[in-house]
N, CA, C and O atoms as CSV, one atom per row, in Angstrom:
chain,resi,resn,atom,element,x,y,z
A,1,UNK,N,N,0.843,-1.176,0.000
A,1,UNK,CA,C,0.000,0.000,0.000
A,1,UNK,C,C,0.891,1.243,0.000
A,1,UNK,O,O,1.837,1.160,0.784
A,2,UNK,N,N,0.809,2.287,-0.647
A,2,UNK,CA,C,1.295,3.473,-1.033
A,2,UNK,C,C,0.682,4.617,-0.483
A,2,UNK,O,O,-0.285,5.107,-1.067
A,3,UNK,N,N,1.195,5.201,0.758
A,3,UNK,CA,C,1.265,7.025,0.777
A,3,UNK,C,C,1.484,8.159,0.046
A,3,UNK,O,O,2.590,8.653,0.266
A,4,UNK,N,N,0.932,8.633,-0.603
A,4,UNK,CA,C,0.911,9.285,-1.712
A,4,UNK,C,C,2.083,10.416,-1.550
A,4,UNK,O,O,2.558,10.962,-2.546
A,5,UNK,N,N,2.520,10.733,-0.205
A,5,UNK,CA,C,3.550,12.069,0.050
A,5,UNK,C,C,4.398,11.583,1.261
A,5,UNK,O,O,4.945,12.254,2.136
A,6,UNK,N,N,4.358,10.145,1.064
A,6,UNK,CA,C,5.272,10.070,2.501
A,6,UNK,C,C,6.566,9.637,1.888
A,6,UNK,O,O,7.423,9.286,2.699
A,7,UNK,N,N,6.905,9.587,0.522
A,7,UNK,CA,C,8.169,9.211,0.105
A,7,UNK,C,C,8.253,8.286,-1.058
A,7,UNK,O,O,7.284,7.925,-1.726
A,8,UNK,N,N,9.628,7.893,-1.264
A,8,UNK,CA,C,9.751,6.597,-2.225
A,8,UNK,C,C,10.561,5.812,-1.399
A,8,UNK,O,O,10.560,5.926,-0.174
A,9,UNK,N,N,11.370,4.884,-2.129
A,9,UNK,CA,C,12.578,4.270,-1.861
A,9,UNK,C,C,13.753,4.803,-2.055
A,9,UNK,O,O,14.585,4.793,-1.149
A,10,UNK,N,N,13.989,5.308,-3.164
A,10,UNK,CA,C,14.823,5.723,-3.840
A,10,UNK,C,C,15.538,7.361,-2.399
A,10,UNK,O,O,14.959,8.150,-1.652
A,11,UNK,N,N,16.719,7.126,-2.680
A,11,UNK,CA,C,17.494,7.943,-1.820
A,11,UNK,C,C,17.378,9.574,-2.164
A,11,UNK,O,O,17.978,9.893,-3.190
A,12,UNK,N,N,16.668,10.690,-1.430
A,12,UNK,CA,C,16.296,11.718,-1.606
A,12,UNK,C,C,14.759,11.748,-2.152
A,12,UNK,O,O,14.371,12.876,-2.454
A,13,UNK,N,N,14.225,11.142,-2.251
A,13,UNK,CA,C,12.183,10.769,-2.611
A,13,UNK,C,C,11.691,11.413,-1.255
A,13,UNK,O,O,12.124,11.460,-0.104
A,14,UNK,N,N,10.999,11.708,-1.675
A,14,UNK,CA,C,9.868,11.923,-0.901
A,14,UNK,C,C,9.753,13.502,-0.269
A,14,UNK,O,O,10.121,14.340,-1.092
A,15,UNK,N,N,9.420,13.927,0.716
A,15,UNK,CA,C,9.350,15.235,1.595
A,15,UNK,C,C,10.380,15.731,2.228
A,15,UNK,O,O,10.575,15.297,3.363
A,16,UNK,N,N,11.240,16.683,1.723
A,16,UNK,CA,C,12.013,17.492,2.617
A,16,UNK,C,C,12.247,17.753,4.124
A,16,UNK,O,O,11.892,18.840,4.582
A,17,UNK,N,N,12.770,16.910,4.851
A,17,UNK,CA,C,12.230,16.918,6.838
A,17,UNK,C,C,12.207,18.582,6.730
A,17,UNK,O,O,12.618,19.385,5.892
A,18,UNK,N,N,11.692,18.659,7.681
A,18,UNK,CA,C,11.731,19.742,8.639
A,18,UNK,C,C,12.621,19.813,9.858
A,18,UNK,O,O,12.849,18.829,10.562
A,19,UNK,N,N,13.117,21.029,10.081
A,19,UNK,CA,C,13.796,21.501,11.308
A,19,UNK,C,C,13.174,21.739,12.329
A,19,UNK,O,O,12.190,22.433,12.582
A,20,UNK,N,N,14.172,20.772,13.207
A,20,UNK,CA,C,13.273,20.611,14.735
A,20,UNK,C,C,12.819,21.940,15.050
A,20,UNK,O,O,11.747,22.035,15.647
A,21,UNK,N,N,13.090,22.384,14.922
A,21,UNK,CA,C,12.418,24.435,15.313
A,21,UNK,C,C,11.275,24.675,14.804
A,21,UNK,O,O,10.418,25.244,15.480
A,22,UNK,N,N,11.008,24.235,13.341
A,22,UNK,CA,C,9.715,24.527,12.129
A,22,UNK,C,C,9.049,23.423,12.526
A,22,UNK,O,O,8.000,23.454,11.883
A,23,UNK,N,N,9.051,22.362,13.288
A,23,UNK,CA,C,7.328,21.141,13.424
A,23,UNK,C,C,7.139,21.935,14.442
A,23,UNK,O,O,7.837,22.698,15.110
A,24,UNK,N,N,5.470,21.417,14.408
A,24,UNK,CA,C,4.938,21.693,15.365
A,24,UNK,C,C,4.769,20.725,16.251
A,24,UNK,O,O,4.813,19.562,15.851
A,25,UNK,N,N,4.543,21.010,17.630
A,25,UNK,CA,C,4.443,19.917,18.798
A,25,UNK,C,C,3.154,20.088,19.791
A,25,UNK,O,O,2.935,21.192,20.289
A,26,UNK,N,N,2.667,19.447,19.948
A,26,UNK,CA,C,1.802,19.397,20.811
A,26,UNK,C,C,1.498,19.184,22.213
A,26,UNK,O,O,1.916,18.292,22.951
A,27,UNK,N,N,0.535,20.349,22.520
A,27,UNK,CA,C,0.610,20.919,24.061
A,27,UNK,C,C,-1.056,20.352,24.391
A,27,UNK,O,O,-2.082,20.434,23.714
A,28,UNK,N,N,-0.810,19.826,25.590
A,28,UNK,CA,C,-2.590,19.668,26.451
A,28,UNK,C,C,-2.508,20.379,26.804
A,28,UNK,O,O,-1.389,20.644,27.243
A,29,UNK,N,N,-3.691,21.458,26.970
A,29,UNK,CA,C,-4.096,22.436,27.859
A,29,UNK,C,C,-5.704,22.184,28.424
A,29,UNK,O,O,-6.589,21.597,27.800
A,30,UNK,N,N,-5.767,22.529,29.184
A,30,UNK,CA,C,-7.256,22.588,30.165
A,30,UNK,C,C,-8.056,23.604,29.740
A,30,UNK,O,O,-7.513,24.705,29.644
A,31,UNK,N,N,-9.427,23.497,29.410
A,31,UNK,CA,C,-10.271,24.852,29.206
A,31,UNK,C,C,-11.523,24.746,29.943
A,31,UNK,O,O,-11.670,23.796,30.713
A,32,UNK,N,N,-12.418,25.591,29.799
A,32,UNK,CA,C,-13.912,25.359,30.434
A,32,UNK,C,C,-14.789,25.354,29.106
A,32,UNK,O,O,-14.625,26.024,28.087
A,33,UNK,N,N,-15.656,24.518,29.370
A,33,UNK,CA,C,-16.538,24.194,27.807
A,33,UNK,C,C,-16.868,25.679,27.416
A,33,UNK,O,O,-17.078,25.740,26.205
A,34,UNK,N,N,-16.972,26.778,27.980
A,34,UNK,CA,C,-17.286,27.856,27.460
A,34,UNK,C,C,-16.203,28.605,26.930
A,34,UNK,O,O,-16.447,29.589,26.231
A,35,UNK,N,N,-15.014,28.255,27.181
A,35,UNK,CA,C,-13.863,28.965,26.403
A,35,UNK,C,C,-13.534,28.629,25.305
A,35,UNK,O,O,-13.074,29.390,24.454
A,36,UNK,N,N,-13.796,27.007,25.131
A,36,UNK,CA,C,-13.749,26.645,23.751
A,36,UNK,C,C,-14.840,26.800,23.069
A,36,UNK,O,O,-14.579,26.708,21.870
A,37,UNK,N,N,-16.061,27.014,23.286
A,37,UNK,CA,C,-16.996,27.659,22.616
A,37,UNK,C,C,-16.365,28.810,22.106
A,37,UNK,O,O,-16.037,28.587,20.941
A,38,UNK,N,N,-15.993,30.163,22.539
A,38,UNK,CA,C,-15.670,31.500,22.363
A,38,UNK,C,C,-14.537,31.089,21.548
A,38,UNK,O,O,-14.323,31.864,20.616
A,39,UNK,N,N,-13.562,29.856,21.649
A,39,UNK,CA,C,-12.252,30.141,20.390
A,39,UNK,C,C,-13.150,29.060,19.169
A,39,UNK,O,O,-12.724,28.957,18.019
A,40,UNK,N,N,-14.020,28.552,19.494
A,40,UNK,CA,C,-14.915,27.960,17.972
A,40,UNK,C,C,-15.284,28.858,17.346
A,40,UNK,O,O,-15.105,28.855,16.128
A,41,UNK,N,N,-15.998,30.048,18.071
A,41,UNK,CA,C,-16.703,31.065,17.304
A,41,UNK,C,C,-15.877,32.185,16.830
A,41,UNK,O,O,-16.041,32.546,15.664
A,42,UNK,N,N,-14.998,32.796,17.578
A,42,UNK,CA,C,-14.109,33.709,17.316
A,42,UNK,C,C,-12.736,33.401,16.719
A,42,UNK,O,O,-12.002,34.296,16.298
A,43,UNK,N,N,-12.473,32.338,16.700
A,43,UNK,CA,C,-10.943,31.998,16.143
A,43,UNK,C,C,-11.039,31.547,14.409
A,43,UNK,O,O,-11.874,31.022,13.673
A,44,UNK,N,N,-9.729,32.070,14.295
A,44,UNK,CA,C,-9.971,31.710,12.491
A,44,UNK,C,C,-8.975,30.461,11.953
A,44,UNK,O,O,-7.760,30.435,12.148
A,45,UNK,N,N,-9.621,29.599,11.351
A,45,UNK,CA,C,-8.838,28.577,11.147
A,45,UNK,C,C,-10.106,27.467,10.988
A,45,UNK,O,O,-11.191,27.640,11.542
A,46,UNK,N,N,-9.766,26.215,10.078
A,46,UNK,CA,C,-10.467,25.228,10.008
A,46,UNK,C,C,-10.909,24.221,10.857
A,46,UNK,O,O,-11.664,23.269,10.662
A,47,UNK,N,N,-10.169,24.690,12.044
A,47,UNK,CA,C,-10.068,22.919,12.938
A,47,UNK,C,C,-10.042,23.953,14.444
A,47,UNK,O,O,-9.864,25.138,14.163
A,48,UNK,N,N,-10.156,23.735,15.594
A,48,UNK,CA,C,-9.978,24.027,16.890
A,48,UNK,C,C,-8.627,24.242,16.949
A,48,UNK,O,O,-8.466,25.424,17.253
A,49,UNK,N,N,-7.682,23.742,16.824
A,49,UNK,CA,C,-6.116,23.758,16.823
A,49,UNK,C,C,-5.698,24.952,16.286
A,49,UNK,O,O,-4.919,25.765,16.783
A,50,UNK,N,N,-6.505,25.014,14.813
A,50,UNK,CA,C,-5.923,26.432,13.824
A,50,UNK,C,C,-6.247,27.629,14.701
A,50,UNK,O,O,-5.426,28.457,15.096
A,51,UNK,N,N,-7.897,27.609,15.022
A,51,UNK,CA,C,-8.422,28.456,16.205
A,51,UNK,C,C,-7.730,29.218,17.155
A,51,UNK,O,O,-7.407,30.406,17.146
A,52,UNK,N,N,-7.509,28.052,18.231
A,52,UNK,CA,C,-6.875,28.534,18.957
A,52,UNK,C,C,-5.781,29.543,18.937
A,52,UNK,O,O,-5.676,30.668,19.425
A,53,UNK,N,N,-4.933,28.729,18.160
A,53,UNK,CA,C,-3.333,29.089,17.901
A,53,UNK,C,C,-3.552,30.906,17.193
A,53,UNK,O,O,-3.005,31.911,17.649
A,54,UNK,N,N,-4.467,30.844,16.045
A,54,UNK,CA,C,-4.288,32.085,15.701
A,54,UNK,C,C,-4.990,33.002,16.914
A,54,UNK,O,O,-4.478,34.104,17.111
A,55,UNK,N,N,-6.017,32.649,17.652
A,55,UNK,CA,C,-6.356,33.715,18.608
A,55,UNK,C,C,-5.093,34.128,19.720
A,55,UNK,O,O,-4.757,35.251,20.094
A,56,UNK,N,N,-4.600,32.948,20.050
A,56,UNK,CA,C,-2.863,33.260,21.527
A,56,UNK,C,C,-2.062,34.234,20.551
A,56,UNK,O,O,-1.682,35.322,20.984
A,57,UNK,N,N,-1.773,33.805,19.088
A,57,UNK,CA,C,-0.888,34.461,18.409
A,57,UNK,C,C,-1.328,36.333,18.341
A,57,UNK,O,O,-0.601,37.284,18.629
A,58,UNK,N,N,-2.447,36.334,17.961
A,58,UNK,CA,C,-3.039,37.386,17.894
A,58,UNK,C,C,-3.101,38.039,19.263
A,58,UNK,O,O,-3.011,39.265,19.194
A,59,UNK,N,N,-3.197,37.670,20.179
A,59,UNK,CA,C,-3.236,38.174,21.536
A,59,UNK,C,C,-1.950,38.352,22.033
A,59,UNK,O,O,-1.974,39.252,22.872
A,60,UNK,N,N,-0.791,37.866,21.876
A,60,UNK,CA,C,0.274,37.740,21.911
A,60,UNK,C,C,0.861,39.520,21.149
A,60,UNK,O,O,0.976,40.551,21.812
A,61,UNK,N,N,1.095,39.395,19.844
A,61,UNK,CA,C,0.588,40.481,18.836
A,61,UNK,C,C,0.029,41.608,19.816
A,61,UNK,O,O,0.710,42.547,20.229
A,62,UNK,N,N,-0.645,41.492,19.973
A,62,UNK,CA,C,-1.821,42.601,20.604
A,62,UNK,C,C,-0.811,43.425,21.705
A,62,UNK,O,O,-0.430,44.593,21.785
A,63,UNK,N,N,-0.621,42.401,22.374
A,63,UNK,CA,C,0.212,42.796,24.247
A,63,UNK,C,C,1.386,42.915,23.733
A,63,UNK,O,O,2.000,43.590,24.559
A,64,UNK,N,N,2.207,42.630,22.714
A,64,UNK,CA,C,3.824,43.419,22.314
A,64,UNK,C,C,3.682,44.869,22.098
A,64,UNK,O,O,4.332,45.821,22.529
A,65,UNK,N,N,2.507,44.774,21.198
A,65,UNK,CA,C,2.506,46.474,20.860
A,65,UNK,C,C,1.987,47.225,21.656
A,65,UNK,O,O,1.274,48.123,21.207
A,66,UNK,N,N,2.177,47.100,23.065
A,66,UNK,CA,C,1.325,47.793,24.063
A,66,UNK,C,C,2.308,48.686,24.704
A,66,UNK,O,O,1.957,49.440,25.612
């Protein structure tokens, strides 16, 4: 069975790694069902993850230029 982007055999095939600095990693965090309501509705991105991340980023953003 074949992954369409996970590579070949052949030496140099497939996807360019990434630098441990550029993946992303994943964090648990704790919320109250109503906070993740407010980053469903207000956050921009396809998935809860995208959500989130651009609302901290943006808030983040926000409080530098203060």
């Amino acid at each position: 069975m074949s992954n369409g982007k996970r590579g070949g055999t052949r030496k140099g095939a497939g996807r360019t790694p990434l630098d441990e600095c550029e993946k992303k990693k994943g964090f648990k965090i704790y919320i109250r069902e109503n906070t993740k309501q407010e980053i469903l509705k207000h956050g921009k991105g396809s998935n809860f993850s995208e959500k989130a991340v651009e609302l901290i980023a943006s808030e983040i953003k926000n409080r530098k230029n203060k």
